[in-house]
Every structure is written in structure tokens, then in C-alpha cells.
C-alpha positions in Angstrom: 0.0 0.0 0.0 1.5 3.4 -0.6 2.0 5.9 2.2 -0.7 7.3 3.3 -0.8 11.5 4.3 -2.2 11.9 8.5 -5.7 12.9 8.7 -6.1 16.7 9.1 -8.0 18.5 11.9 -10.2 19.3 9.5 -10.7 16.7 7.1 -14.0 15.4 8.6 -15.0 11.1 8.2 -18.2 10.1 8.8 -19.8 6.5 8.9 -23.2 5.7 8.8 -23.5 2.1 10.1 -26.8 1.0 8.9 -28.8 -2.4 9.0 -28.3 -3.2 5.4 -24.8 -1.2 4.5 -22.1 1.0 5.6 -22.1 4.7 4.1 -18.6 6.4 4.4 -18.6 10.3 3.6 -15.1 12.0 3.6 -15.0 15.9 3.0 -14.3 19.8 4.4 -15.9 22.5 5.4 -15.8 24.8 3.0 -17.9 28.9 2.9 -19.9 27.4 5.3 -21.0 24.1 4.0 -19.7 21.2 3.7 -17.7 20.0 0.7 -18.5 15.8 0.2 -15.0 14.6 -1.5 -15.6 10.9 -1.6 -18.7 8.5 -0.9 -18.2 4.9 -0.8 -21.1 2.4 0.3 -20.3 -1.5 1.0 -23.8 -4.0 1.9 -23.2 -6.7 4.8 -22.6 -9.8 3.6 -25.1 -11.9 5.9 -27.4 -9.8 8.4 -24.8 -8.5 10.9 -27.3 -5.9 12.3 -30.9 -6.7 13.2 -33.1 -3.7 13.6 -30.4 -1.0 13.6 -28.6 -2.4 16.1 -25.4 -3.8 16.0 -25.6 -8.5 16.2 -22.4 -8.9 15.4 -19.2 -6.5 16.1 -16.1 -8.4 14.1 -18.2 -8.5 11.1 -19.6 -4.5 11.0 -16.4 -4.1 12.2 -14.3 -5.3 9.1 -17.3 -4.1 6.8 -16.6 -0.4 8.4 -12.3 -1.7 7.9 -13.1 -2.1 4.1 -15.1 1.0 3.3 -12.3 3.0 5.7 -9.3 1.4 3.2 -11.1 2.5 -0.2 -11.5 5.7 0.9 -8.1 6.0 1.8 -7.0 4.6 -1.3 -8.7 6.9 -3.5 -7.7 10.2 -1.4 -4.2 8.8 -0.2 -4.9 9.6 3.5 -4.7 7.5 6.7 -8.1 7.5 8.0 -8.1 7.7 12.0 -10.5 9.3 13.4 -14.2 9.0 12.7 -17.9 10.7 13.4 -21.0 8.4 13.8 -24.3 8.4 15.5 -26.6 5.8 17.0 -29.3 4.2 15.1 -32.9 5.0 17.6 -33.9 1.5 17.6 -33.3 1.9 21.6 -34.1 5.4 21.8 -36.0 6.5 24.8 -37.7 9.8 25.5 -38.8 10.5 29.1 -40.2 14.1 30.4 -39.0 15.3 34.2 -40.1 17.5 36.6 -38.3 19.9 39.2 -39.2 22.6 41.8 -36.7 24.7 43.6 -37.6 26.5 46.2 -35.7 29.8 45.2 -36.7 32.1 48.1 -33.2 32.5 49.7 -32.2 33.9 46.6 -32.0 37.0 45.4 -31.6 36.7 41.5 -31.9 33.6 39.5 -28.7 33.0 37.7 -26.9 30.5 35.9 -25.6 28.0 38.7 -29.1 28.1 39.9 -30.8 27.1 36.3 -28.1 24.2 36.2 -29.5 22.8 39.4 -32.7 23.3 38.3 -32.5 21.3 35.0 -29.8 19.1 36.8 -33.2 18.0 39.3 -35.7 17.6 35.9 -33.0 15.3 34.5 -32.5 13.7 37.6 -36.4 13.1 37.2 -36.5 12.0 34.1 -34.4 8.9 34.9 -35.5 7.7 37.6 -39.4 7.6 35.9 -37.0 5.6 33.0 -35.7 3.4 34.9 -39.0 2.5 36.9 -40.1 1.9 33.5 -38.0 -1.3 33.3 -37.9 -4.4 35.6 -34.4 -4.7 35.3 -32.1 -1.5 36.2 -29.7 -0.8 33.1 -27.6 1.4 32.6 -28.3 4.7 30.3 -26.3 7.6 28.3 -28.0 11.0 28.8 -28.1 11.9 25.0 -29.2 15.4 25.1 -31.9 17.1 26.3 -34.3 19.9 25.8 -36.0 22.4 28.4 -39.9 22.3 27.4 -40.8 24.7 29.7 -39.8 27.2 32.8 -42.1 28.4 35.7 -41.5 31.5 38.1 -43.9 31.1 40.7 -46.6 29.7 38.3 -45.9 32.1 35.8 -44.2 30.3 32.2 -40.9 31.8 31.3 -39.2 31.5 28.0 -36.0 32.2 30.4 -35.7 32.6 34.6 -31.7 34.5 34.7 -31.6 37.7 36.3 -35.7 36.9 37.3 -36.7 36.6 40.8 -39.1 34.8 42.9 -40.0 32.4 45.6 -40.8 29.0 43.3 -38.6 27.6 40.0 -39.9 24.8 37.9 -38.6 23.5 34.9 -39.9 20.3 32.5 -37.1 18.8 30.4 -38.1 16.1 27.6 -34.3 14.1 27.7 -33.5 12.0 25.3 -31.8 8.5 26.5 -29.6 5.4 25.2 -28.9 2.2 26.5 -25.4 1.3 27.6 -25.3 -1.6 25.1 -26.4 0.4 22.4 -23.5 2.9 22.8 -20.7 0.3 23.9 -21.5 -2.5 21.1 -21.2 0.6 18.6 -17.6 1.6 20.1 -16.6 -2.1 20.0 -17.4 -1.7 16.4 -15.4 1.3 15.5 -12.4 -0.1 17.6 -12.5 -3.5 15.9 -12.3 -1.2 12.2 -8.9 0.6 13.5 -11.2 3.6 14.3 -11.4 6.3 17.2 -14.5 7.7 17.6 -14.2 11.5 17.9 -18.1 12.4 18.0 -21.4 10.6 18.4 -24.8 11.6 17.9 -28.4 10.3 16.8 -28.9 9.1 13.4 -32.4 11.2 13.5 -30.5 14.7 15.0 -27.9 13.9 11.7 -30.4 13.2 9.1 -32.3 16.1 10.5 -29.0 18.8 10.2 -29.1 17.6 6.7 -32.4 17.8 5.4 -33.8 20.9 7.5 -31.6 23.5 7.6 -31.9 25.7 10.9 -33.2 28.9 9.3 -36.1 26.5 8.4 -36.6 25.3 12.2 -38.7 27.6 13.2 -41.2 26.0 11.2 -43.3 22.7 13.1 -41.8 20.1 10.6 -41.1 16.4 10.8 -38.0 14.2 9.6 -39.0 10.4 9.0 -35.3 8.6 8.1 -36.5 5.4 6.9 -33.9 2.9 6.9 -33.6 -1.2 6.4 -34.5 -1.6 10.1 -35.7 1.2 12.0 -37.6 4.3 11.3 -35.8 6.9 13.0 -38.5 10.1 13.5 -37.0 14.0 14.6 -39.5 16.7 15.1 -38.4 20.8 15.2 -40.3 23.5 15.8 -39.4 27.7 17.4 -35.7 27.1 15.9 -34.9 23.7 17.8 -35.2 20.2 18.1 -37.9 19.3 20.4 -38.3 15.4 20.4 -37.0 12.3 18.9 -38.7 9.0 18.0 -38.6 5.6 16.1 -41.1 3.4 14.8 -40.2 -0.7 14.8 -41.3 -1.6 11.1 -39.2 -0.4 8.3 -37.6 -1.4 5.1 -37.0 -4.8 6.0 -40.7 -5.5 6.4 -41.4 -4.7 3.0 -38.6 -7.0 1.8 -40.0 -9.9 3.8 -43.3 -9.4 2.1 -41.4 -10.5 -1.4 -39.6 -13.2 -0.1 -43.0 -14.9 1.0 -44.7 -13.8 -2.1 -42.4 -15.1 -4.0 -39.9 -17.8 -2.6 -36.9 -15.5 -3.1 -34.0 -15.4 0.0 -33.6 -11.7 1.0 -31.1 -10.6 -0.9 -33.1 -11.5 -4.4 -36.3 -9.7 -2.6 -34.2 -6.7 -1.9 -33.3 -6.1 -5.7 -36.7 -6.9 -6.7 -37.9 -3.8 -4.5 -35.1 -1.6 -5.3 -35.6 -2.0 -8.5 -39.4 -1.3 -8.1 -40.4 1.1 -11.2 -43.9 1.6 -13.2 -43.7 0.1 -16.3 -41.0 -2.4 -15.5 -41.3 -6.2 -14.9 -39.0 -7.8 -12.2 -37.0 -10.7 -13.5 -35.8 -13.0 -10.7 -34.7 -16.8 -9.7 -36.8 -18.3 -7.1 -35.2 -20.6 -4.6 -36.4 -23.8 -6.5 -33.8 -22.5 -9.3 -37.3 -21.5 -11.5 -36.7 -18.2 -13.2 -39.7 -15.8 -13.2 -41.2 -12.3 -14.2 -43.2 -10.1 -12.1 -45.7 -6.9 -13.2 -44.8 -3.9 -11.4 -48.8 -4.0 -10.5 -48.0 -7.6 -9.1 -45.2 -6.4 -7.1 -47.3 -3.5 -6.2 -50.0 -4.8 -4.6 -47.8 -7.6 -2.6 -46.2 -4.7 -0.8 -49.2 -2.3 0.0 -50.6 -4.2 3.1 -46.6 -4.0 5.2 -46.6 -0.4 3.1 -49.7 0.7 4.9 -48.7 -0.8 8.4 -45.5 1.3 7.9 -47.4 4.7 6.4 -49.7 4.2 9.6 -46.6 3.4 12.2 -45.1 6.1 11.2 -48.1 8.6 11.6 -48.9 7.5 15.2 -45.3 8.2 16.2 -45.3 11.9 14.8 -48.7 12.9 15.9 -47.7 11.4 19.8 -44.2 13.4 19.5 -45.5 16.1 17.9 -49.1 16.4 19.3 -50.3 16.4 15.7 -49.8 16.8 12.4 -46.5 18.8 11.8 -47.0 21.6 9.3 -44.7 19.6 6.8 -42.8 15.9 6.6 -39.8 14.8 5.0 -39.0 11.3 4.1 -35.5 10.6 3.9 -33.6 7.0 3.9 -33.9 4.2 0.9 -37.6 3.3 2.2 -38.3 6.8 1.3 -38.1 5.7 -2.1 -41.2 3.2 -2.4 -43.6 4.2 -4.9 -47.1 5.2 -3.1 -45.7 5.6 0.1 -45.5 9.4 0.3 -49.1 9.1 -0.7 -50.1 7.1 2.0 -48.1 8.9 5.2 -49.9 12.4 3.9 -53.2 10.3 4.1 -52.5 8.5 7.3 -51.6 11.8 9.0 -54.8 13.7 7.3 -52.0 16.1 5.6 -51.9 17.7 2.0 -49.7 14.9 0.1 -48.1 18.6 -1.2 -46.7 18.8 2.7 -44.8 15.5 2.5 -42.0 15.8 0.5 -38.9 13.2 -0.4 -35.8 14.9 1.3 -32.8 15.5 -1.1 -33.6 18.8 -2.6 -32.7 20.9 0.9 -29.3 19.2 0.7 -27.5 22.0 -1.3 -27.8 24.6 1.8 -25.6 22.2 3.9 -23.4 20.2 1.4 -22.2 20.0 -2.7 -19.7 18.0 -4.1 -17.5 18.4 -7.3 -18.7 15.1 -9.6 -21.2 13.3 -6.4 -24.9 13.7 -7.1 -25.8 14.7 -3.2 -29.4 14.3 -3.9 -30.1 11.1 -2.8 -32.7 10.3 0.5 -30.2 7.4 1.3 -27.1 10.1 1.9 -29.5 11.6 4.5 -27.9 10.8 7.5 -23.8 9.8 6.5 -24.3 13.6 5.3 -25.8 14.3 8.1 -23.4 13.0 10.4 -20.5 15.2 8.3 -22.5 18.1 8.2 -22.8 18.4 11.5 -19.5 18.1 12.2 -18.2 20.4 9.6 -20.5 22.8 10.4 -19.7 22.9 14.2 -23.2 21.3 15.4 -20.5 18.3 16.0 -16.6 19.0 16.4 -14.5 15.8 15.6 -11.8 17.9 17.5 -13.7 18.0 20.3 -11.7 14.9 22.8 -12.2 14.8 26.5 -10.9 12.3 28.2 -12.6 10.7 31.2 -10.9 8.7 34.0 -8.0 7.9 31.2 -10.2 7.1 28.1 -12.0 9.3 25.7 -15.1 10.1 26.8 -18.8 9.1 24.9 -19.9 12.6 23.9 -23.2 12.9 22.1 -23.4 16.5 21.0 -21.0 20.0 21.3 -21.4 23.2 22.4 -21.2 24.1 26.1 -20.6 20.7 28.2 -20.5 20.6 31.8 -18.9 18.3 34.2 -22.7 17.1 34.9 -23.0 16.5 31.2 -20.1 14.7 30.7 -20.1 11.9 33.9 -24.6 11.5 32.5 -23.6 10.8 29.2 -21.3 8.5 30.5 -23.3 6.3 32.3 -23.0 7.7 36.0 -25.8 8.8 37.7 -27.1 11.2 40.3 -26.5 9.0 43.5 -22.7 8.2 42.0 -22.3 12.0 41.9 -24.1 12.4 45.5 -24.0 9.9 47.9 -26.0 8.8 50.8 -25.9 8.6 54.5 -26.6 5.7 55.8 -30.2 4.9 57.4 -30.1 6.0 61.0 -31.7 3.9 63.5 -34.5 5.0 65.9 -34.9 3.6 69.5 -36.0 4.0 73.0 -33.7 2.7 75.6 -35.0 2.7 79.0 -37.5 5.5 78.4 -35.0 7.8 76.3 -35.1 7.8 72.9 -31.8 7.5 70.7 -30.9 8.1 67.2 -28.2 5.4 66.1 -26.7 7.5 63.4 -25.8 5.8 59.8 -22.3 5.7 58.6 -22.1 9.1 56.6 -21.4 8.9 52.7 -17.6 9.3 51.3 -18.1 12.3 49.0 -17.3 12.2 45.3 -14.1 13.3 43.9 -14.3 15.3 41.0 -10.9 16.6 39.3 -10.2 18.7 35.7 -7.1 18.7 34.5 -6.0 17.9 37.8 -8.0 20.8 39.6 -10.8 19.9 42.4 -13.9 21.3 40.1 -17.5 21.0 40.9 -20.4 19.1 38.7 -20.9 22.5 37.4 -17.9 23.3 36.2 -17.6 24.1 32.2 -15.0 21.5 30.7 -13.1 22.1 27.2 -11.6 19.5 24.2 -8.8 18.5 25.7 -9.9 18.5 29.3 -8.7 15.4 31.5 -11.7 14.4 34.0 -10.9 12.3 36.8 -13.9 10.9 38.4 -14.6 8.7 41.6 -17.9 8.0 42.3 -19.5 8.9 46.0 -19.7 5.7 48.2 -22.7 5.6 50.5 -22.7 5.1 53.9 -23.9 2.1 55.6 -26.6 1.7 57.5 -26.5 1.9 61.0 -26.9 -1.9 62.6 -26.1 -2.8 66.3 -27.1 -5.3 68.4 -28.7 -5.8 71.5 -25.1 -6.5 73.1 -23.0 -4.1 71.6 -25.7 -1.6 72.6 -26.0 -2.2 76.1 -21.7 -2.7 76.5 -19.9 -6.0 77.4 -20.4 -4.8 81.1 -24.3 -5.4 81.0 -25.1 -8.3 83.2 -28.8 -8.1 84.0 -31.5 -9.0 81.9 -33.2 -6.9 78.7 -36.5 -6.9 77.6 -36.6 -6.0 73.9 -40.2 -4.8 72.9 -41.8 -6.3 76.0 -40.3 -9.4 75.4 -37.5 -11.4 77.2 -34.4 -10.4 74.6 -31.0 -11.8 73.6 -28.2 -9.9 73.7 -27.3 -11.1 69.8 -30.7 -9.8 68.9 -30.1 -6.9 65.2 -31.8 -3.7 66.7 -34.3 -2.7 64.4 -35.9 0.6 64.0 -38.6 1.6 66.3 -37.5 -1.3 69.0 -38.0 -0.3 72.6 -35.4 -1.8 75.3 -35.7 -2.0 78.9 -32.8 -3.4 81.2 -33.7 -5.1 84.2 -31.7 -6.3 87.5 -28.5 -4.6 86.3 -25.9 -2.6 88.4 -26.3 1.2 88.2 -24.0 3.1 85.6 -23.4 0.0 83.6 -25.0 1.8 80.2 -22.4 3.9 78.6 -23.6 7.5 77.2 -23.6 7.1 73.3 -23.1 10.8 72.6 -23.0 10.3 68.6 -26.5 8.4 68.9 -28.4 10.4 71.8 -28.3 14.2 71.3 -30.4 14.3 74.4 -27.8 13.3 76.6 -27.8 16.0 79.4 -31.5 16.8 79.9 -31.6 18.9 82.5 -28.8 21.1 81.1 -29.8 21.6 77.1 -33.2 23.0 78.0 -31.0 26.3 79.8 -29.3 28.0 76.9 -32.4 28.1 74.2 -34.7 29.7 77.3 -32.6 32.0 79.1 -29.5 32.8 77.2 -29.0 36.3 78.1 -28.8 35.3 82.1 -25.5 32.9 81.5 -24.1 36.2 82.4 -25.8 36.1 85.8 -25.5 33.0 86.8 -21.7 33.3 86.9 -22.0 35.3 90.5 -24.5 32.8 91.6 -22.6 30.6 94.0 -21.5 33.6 96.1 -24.7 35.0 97.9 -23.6 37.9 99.4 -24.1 40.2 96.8 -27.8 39.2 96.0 -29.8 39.7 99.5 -32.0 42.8 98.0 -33.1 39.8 95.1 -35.1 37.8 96.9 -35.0 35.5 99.9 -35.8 32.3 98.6 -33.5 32.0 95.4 -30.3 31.8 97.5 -31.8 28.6 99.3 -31.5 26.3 96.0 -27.6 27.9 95.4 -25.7 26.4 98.4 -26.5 22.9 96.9 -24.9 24.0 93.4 -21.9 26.0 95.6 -21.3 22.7 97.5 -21.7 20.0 95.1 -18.3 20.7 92.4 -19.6 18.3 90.2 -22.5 20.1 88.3 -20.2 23.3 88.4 -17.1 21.8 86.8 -18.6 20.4 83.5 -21.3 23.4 83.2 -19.4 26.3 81.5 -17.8 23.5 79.3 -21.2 22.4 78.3 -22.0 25.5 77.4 -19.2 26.7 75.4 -19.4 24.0 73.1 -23.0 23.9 72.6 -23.4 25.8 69.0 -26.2 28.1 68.0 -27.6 27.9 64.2 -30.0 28.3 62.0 -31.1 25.7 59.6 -33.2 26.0 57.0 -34.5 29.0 58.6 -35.2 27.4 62.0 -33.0 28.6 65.0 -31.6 25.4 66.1 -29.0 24.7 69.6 -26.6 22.1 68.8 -25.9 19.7 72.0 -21.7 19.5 72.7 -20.0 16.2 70.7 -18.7 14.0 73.8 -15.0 14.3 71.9 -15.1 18.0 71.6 -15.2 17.9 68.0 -17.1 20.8 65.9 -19.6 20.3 64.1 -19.9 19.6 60.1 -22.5 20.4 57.7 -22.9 16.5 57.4 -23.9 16.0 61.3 -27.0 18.1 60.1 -28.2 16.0 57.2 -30.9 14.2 59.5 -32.1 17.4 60.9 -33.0 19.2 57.5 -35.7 17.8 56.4 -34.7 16.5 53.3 -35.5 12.5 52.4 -32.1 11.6 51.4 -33.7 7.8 50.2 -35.9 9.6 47.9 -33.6 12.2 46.3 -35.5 13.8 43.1 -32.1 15.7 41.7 -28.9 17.5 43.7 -28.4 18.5 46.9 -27.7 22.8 47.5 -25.1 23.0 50.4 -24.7 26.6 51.7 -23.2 28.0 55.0 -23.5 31.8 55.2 -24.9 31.8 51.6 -22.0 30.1 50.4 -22.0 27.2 48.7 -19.4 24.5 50.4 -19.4 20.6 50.8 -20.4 17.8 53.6 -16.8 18.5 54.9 -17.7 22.6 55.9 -17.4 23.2 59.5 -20.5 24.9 61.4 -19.6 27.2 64.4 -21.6 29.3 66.2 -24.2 31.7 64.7 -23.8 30.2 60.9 -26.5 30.2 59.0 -27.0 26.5 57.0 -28.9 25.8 53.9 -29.8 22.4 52.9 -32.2 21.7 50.3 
């Protein structure tokens, strides 16, 4: 082979790895389109891809290898790195929901409309995953913001707005993990690195509808061998994408029962499908045979009606109706009468549904390649997009070491990058560990869950939050939150190894190997005095007579220092010096008070004024010793977790002293 010139940064590659071929497009960007500069198409041999999905990876693999090595033959350039997008057989579409409380704040800006879309998304999943029975994994595709709320009030945008109530509705867009990975395993086994990935619908679309034309309600139906991949636009974006099961491959099936051909002889016979010509064929018992178009014709219009009629149900749910125009795009497009029948089955004007091909010339042209083809709707697509910026094959970041799955461009956060790799809200998050409720001898204790191991989030080897805008070229180093575990004791290692008498555990006569479970009530009989250690960490309560003093009469700790000397207070009263000899006498109480009460904290939380009891170890305080007191249901999370101290925002690890002022909602 001769040598072969590196790629250049600009020279874009895109592969369109279909059900019944692979569609290579090689070309630049040139006055603002894109300049095609080879085409090459190869069919699989044998059905390596069932439905748009990939069945087997070594042989799309070597069929992606091949088209990759003509292409370089022809322009004399090593091929390297490549664009391609995932077919929507698996596609799924999920709406979420999120309120903020936004009343603490005093303008809405940007951070703020992150978390609050960060919450929708975080909404949408979860309703996906209840979906299925099995929990899978899925990569955030994109997503778009349907609507914004300000106290009840829609808002095309909430920065710089203010209010007491934010709401946003997000419809996100999802794939499953072994869509995405089988599709990589693909590209690798070709020699390939993928340098951007998107959907085959959001390609064909950047194609065939140029944006000026978006603000127009129309409809993109990419018909392909296996799937029919549906994109709808309308205001100047993208609003949903669909698919519909039946496709070209349903119409080819139809022949090979009519007429006892093997698939590949049915696929001519249909491609070559033409008024006025008869098909000429072998049938598998080696007879040779001719078939009217008008034969062929009406063998094909019952599976061409269940696809004109699958098609309109998926646009009018997506869309909420007829759109105000459709394109057909793909080889199915192609099908004589089948325009005809979508227009009818959507109760449009058949002079609204239009073949895509003719919108090409905005995006794309070539020097010698007739672009006008439905088929080149999505390979163009694919290079369009990238040339045009809606895609950047330069666009790399690398995630814990490898390059991360990216399925669009533009401004990426952290956030975006760890979703649309798989991770999810409780890996960026965390959760304390259930705490564990009881009543020991009449008091009540809280036996506190292990605490979660925050997240560790680096760029470029930088501590950054989930927030934070990453770059091409960016190294991400990510380690997931670990949750803490929940808290579990029993009955012995409650009560101490000094216990001796018996325990009843919920009025019953209990072992001391008894698992405490929540609620349980315990009550120790026959032992010695002082045998039940304080658990300071699990009983705030522990010094009842001294917590209730501070939050009553905190401007008399003043006072009470002069009270064990009585000789200054005889005009006061008779009586009060009467109960101060015993507290004068007795050391005890005296020695430990003023301690108590210098480490006992004062804060407000969540707006509440709040008196923290003194840790038994004389540590501070940390926002995450306050988790169980805010209020929020940390096993029923609907997006992230705001964490402010003073106004500022700040992790689990921020220290609380005295007088701070905690958010946590």
C-alpha cells in the first residue's frame, strides 16, 4: 500500500453504520458548508445488524475496515479518526419534573438554572428506569427544556428573574449502555477512534432541514432497512426524537414470501421497483420468473400501509399532531405510493410530504457526487454536522483515562459529561446511611448511619464541581461517591460488654445477639447502676436537665456566673439563694457546666434557630452532622443536593460554628 498522508484536523469522516450497508462520507468545510470529496457504500454480507442495532461487532467491524481502506485509497490519507451516531432502535424519550424553592435567593442566575434542570434530569431517569424491571444502565443523550415556571408564571427564560418558586420540564433523550458500547466495539474493531457521536435522526435532520427553516413545526422520517428513525423541530430547535419498529426490512420480507426468493433476491426486486417495468428474478427452487410492477405493487401495499400508519402514530404522539410539513428521507423513502399514504394517514396535504434531497445544497455539494439522494441523508448528516460545528470531531475529552462518549457539542458541563457516560445522580451524591430510631430505657436515641464518602471530582487535575464548564482536551478524573452504611447494632453491643442483667426488647425477654431494628423499645432489668455507657454520637439528648437552659434564658448565663457567692444578692429575693448552696457545695455540676456551654453551637437551619448539643469528643460540628435534621429524604432524592453556609456554597466537609447560617435543600 503506498504511504498514506495523516488525517487533518479538518478533514471530517463520517460513517453511517446501517442495518443493510455501511455509508462512508469523507469531506471539508468549505464557505460554510460542507464539501463531500468521496462517498463509498459497501452492503453486509449476511445480516450482521438486526433492527439498527449492531448482532455482530467483528463483522460490521471489518465491513466499516473495508469501506475506511477504499477511501483512503482513493484520497491517499490514513483514515483515523471517525464521526458516527446511533441508530434509535433503543431510543428513549422521558419528560421530568423539578421545583426549587428559590426564596433564599435573590436573583436567578446561571448555577441556579443548572441545578434546576440538573433536578428535571435527575427526574427523568429515575421515571425511565421504573419503567423497566431490570435496572440498566443509560447515556444521557441530550436534552431539551420544554418549559420554565416563576412562581406559576411560564418563562421563556428565569436568569436575572426573581421569585420564591422555580420549575422547569425537560423532555431528555436516553440510550442504553449496550447500544452505545456495542457501537464503540465496532469502530475499535475497524482501527477507528470515535471522535463524536450523535443520533442518526438529529444527523439526518442537520441535513435535510436547515436551521433557518426550524422555526417551522416540521417532521424528519429517516426510513432505513431496520428502523424508522422520527425527529421533530419547531421555534428554531429540536424538540423530540422517535422511532417506529417496522421499516424497510418489512417490506422486503413481504417479497420473499410472495415469491420464494432469499432476501437478498427480494431486496433487488424492490429496489428496483419502477412503473412500467417487470422484475426478473430466480426463485429458490432454481425456476426463473417475471413479475408486473402492478403484481409487485399490490404484494407490498398491506406491510406499506402498516408502515405509512406506524409512522403517523409516532409523529402525531411526538409532535401532538400533524406537523405543518414531513420529509421522508432514507432508501424506504423511495417506495412508490408511500408518500401518498403517510400524507393520508396523518390527514395532511400529500403537497406537505416531501422526499428529502432537494434541501441538501444549503448544507453540502460536491464536485462530480450527485448529493441528492434520501439514502445520503444521514452519513451527510453525520458530516454536516460536524463540519458545520453542530459536531466538532476535535472535540476529545478524556474521562478517567479514556475518551469520553460525547453525544453533542457546544457548552458541556462536568454534569454533562459523567450522565452521558453512564454515571448517575447517587454516584455524583451519595447517601448517608439509614439511622436507626430507638428507646432505651425510656429515652429515645438516634443510632446514626455511617455518613457517605463524598465524590471526587478533578479537571485537569484541579478539584472542580459538577458544574464546572469543561473544554476539548480537558482530562476528567472521576470517583464516584460511596454511601454510607446503614447503622446496625445489636442488642449486646448496645448495652456494653459490662451489662449483666436481663433486657426486655419490645416487652419481650431479649437476647443480647438480637439486630436492633428501628422503632425497637429496650428495657434493662436487675443490672448494676452506671453499667450503660452515654452514646453521645446516637443520643443528642444526653444531658436533659442542662440543654433545655441556653435556648430559654441565654441572656442570664451572664448572671448566673456570681451565683454561688450570695452575698451580693440579699435585696433579690429571699428564697433564690436557698436552692444555690447545693450547686456552691456539690463541684460536680459546676465543673462540666461552663464546658457544656461553650461547646453547645447556636444555628440556624433551613431558617429554623436550632442549639446544637456539645459532641462528647469536643469535635465541631460539620454540615454532614446536620443532614438528618434538614428535612430533606435523602432515600428519595429527586435531583442534587444545594449546600450553603452563610450563603456560600461549600461541601459535607464545611465546618459549622456558632451563629452560621446553614442551607440544605
Amino acid at each position: 500500500m503506498k504511504d498514506l498522508r495523516p488525517q487533518e484536523r479538518d478533514l471530517i469522516f463520517a460513517l453511517d453504520i446501517g442495518t443493510r450497508s455501511v455509508v462512508g462520507v469523507v469531506g471539508k468545510p468549505s464557505g460554510g458548508r460542507f464539501k463531500a470529496m468521496e462517498i463509498e457504500t459497501a452492503e453486509h454480507g449476511s445480516r450482521a445488524m438486526l433492527d439498527g442495532q449492531i448482532d455482530n461487532i467483528q463483522q460490521v467491524g471489518a465491513l466499516a475496515r473495508r469501506v475506511t481502506e477504499r477511501l483512503e485509497e482513493r484520497l491517499g490519507v490514513h483514515l483515523e479518526r471517525v464521526c458516527v451516531a446511533a441508530a434509535g432502535r433503543a431510543l428513549r424519550t422521558q419528560s421530568g419534573h423539578f421545583t426549587l424553592d428559590i426564596s433564599q435567593e435573590k436573583t436567578i442566575g446561571a448555577e441556579l438554572v443548572s441545578r434546576l434542570e440538573a433536578g428535571a434530569l435527575s427526574a427523568a431517569e429515575e421515571a425511565l428506569q421504573m419503567e423497566d424491571e431490570v435496572r440498566r444502565q443509560f447515556f444521557m443523550v441530550g436534552y431539551t427544556v420544554a418549559q420554565y415556571r416563576l412562581d406559576n408564571y411560564p418563562l421563556a427564560s428565569l436568569l436575572d428573574h426573581s421569585g420564591q418558586l422555580a420549575e422547569a420540564d425537560v423532555v431528555a433523550t436516553f440510550l442504553p449502555g449496550e447500544v452505545v458500547e456495542s457501537l464503540y466495539a465496532a469502530m475499535r474493531a475497524a482501527g477507528l477512534q470515535v471522535s463524536s457521536l450523535t443520533l442518526e435522526p438529529i444527523a439526518a435532520m442537520n441535513a435535510a432541514i436547515p436551521a433557518e427553516l426550524r422555526l417551522l413545526n416540521l417532521a424528519l422520517v429517516d426510513i432505513g432497512a431496520g428502523t424508522t428513525d422520527i425527529a421533530v423541530c419547531r421555534d428554531g430547535s429540536v424538540t423530540g426524537y422517535t422511532m417506529a419498529t417496522i421499516a424497510g426490512d418489512e417490506i422486503t420480507e413481504s417479497i420473499m414470501r410472495a415469491y420464494l426468493v432469499d432476501f437478498q433476491t427480494a431486496e433487488e426486486i424492490k429496489r428496483n421497483l419502477r412503473p412500467g417495468e417487470a422484475a426478473r428474478y430466480t426463485d429458490i427452487l432454481g425456476l426463473e420468473n417475471t413479475a408486473s410492477f402492478e403484481e409487485v405493487h399490490a404484494v407490498i401495499q398491506e406491510p406499506m400501509g402498516r408502515l405509512a400508519e406506524a409512522i403517523a402514530a409516532q409523529v402525531s404522539e411526538l409532535n401532538g399532531g400533524a406537523p405543518s410539513a414531513l420529509f421522508l428521507a432514507g432508501g424506504g423513502s423511495k417506495l412508490d405510493g408511500l408518500r401518498e399514504r403517510v400524507a393520508s394517514s396523518l390527514g395532511m396535504d400529500e403537497r406537505r410530504v416531501a422526499i428529502a434531497g432537494n434541501n441538501f445544497a444549503k448544507s453540502a455539494f460536491a464536485d462530480g457526487l450527485d448529493l441528492n439522494n434520501p439514502e445520503y441523508a444521514t452519513p451527510l448528516g453525520i458530516a454536516v454536522s460536524a463540519a458545520l460545528g453542530l459536531l466538532n470531531d476535535s472535540y476529545v475529552i478524556t474521562l478517567n483515562g479514556e475518551t469520553a462518549k460525547l453525544f453533542r457539542s457546544g457548552v458541556l458541563t462536568a454534569r454533562d459529561i459523567l450522565l452521558m457516560n453512564g454515571y448517575n445522580y447517587s454516584d455524583m451524591l451519595g447517601r448517608s446511611g439509614k439511622n436507626l430510631g430507638i428507646t432505651l430505657n425510656g429515652r429515645h436515641m438516634i443510632l446514626r448511619g455511617e455518613p457517605a464518602a463524598p465524590a471526587i471530582l478533578t479537571v485537569n487535575g484541579e478539584e472542580a464541581a459538577i458544574t464546572a464548564v469543561v473544554h476539548a482536551g480537558d482530562d476528567i478524573r472521576f470517583q464516584p461517591a460511596r454511601s454510607g452504611k446503614d447503622a446496625a447494632k445489636t442488642l449486646g453491643e448496645l448495652l456494653g460488654k459490662q451489662f449483666s442483667g436481663r433486657v426486655l426488647l419490645n416487652n419481650r425477654e431479649g437476647s443480647l445477639k438480637t439486630p436492633l431494628r428501628q422503632g425497637d423499645v429496650i428495657l434493662t432489668l436487675e443490672g448494676p447502676a452506671g453499667v450503660i455507657p452515654p452514646l453521645p454520637e446516637e443520643e443528642p439528648e444526653a444531658p436533659p436537665e442542662e440543654k433545655p437552659v441556653p435556648p430559654e434564658t441565654p441572656p442570664e448565663e451572664k448572671e448566673e456566673k456570681p451565683l454561688p457567692a450570695p452575698a451580693p444578692e440579699p435585696p433579690a429575693s429571699p428564697e433564690p439563694p436557698k436552692p444555690e448552696p447545693p450547686r456552691a457545695e456539690a463541684p460536680k455540676p459546676e465543673a462540666p457546666r461552663p464546658l457544656i456551654r461553650k461547646r453547645e453551637v447556636e444555628i440556624i437551619l433551613n431558617g429554623k434557630p436550632m442549639v446544637l448539643p456539645p459532641k462528647e469528643n469536643g469535635q465541631p460540628y460539620y454540615v454532614m452532622d446536620l443532614l438528618e435534621r434538614s428535612g430533606v429524604d435523602f432515600d428519595k432524592l429527586e435531583g442534587p443536593v444545594h449546600l450553603a453556609v452563610n450563603g456560600t456554597e461549600c461541601g459535607f466537609s464545611q465546618a459549622v460554628k456558632d451563629r452560621d447560617t446553614i442551607t440544605i435543600r
